[in-house]
C-alpha positions in Angstrom: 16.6 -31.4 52.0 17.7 -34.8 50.4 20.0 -34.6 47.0 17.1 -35.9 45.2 14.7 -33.1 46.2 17.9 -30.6 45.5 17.6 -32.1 42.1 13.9 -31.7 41.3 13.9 -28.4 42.6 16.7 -27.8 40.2 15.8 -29.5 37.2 12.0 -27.5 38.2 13.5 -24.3 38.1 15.5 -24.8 34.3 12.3 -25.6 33.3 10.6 -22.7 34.7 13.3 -20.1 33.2 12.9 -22.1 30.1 9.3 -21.8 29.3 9.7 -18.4 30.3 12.5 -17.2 27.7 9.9 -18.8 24.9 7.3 -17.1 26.2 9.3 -13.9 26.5 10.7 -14.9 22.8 7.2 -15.3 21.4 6.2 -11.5 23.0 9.3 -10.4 21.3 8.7 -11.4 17.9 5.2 -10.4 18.4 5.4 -7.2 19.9 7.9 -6.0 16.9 5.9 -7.4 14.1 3.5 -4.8 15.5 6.3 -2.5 16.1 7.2 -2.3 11.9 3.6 -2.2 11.4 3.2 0.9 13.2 6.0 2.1 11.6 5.3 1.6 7.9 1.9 3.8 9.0 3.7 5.9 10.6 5.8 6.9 8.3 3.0 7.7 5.6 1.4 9.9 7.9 0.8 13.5 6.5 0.2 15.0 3.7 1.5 14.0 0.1 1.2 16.6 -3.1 1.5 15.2 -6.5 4.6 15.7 -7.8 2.6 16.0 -11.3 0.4 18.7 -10.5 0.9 19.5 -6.6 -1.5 22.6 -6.6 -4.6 19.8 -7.5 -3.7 16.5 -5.7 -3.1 16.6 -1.9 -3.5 13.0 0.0 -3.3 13.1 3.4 -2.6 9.9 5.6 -4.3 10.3 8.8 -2.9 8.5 12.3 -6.4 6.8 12.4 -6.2 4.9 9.0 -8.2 7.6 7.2 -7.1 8.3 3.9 -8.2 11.5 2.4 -8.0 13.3 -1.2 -8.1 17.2 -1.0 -9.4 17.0 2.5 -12.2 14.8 2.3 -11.9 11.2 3.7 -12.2 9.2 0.7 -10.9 5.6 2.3 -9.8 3.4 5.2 -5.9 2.4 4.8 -3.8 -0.5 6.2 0.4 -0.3 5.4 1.8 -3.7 5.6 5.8 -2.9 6.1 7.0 -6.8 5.6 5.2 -6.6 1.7 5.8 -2.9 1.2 2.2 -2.5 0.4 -0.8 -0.2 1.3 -4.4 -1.1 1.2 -7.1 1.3 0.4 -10.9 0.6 1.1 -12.5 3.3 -0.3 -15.9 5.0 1.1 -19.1 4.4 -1.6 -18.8 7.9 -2.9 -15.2 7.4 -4.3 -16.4 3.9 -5.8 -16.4 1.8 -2.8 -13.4 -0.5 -4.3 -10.8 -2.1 -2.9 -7.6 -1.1 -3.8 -3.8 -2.3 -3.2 -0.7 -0.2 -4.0 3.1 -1.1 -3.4 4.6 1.2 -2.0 8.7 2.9 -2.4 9.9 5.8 -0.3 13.0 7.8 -0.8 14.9 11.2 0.1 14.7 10.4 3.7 10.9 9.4 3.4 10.3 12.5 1.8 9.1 10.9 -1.4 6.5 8.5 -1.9 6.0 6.3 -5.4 2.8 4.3 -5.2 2.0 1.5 -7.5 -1.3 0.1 -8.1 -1.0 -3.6 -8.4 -3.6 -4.7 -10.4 -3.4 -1.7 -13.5 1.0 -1.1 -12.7 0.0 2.9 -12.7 2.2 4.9 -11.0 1.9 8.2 -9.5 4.6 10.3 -7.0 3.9 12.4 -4.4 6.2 14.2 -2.4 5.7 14.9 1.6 4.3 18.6 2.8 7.2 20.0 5.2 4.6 21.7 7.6 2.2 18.0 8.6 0.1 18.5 11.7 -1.5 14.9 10.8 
């Protein structure tokens, strides 16, 4: 092997590793964007009572992005972690809207404040102990 092919094969190979660490990069940054994403849903999953009047309101986050109020499945829900929001599509019979709700946990994320964005209501719930969800 001549020194030039030495070199080619060299300068080949640093180019090789190269594209491969920004491909690996790109994976990376991917892979845990979806990693907090799971997470923020993750960690809403279960059931929430009303802190206001626990023995009326019970939401339950399901791992399939159902939302439901006293055990019905009233919406579809994504979490976005990065814009600490939740998004609820509700079904036709709980008025088919659209609705988005920032989102504050505390205690541990045992305590859940949501926000609706457009009206600024606020309503906490706090997180059943016993969630099979």
């Amino acid at each position: 092997m001549t020194n030039k092919q030495f070199n080619i094969g060299i300068a080949a190979v640093t180019l090789i590793a190269l594209l491969c660490a920004f491909l690996l990069t790109g994976f990376s940054d991917s892979y845990q964007a979806a990693r907090e994403e799971e997470d923020a849903t993750s960690v809403l999953i279960g059931t929430w009572l009303d802190d206001s009047n626990p023995d009326y309101m019970k939401l339950t986050f399901t791992k399939d992005g159902n939302f439901q109020i006293a055990g019905a499945d009233a919406a579809t829900y994504t979490a976005d972690a990065a814009a600490g929001t939740v998004t609820l599509v509700y079904n036709s019979s709980f008025g088919g809207t659209t609705v988005v709700y920032t989102y504050t946990l505390a205690e541990n994320n045992t305590k859940l404040t949501l926000t609706d964005t457009t009206t600024s209501t606020t309503a906490s719930y706090t997180k059943q102990a016993d969630t099979t969800e």
